[in-house]
N, C-alpha and C positions, 0 to 999 in steps of 0.2 A: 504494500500500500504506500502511495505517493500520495502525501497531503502537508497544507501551508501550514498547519498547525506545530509549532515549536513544540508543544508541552506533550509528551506521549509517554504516559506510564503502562505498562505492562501489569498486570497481574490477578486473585482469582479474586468471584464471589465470592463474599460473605453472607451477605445476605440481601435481601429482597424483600419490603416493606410496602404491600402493595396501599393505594389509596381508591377517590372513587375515580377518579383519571390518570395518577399521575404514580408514581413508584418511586422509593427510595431505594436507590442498590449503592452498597458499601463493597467497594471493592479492598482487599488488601496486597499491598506491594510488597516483592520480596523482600527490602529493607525493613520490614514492619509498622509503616505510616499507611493508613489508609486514605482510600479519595471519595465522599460520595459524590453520587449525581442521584438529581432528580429525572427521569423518564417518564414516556408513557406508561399506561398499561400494556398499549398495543405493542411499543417496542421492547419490551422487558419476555411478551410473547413469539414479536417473530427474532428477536436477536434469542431467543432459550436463553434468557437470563435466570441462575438460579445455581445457588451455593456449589460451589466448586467447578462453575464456569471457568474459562480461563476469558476474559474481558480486555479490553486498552483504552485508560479513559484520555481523552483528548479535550485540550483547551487552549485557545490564543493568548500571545502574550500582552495583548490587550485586555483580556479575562482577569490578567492578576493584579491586583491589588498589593502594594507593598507595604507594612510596616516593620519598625525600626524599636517602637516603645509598646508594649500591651499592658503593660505595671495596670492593674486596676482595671481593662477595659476587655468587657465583653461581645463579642459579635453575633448576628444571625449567622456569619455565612459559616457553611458548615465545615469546609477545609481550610484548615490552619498549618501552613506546612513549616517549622524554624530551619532557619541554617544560618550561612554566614556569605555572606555577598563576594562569590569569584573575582566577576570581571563587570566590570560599569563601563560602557561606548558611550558618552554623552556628545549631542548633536546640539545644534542648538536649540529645535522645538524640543524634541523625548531626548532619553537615556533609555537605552537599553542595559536591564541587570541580570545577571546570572547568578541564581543561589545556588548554594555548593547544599544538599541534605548532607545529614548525616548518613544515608546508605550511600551514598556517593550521586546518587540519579541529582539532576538538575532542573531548576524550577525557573523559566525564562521570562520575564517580566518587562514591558513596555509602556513606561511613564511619563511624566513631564518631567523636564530640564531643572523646572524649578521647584517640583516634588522631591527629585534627585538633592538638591540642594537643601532643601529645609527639612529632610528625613538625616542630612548628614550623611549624606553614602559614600562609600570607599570599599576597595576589597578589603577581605576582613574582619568587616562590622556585622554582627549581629542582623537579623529580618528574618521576618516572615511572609511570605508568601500567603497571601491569604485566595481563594476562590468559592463563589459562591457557586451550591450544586446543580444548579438550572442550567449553569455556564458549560456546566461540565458533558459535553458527549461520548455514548460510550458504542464502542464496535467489537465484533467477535471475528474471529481465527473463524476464514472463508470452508 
């Protein structure tokens, strides 16, 4: 599979939380951080989503959200991924950031310049990767 999507995690079901449209599936990655996405029903039935599926959830680097401080603050979105910031390409509109996880996988983030700037980024530093699970699409082994 050939797709623009920077973000591509590999890994299996957990589980599958169906609603009256929509489904929660929790996938888990080999490093042991998980990613959910919200889906349909329908897609959760023609992708055979269901615990120890093998799954690849996908999201643009537009999807993520960067912080730098959570001291105190809690989120809806339901992926919170920490590591510590690789590589920062600042342009003059966006910065592009690379989180290094701790399983080694990386989480590729596309910001403003001056987001970049008042979060204090540098390789190094501390972030989180945040993604909410609506954002997140998920695809199965053809």
């Amino acid at each position: 599979m050939k797709i623009s999507a920077r973000n591509q995690f590999h890994g299996k079901v957990v589980s599958v939380t169906p609603g009256a449209i929509n489904a929660e599936v929790t996938l888990a990655l080999p490093g042991g951080q998980e990613i959910v996405a919200v889906v349909t029903n329908a897609s959760v039935k023609s992708l055979n989503l269901k615990p120890g599926a093998e799954a690849v959830a996908l999201f643009k680097a537009s999807s993520v959200l960067v912080m730098t401080d959570a001291s105190g603050v809690r989120l809806s979105a339901r992926n919170s991924l920490p590591g510590t910031v690789k590589a920062l390409d600042i342009g003059p509109i966006n910065a592009e950031v690379t989180i290094a996880l701790p399983s080694g996988d990386e989480v590729h983030a596309t910001i403003t310049h001056k987001a970049s700037d008042e979060l204090g980024l540098k390789e190094g530093v501390a972030a989180t990767a945040v993604i909410k699970a609506p954002l997140v699409i998920l695809g199965v082994p053809a």
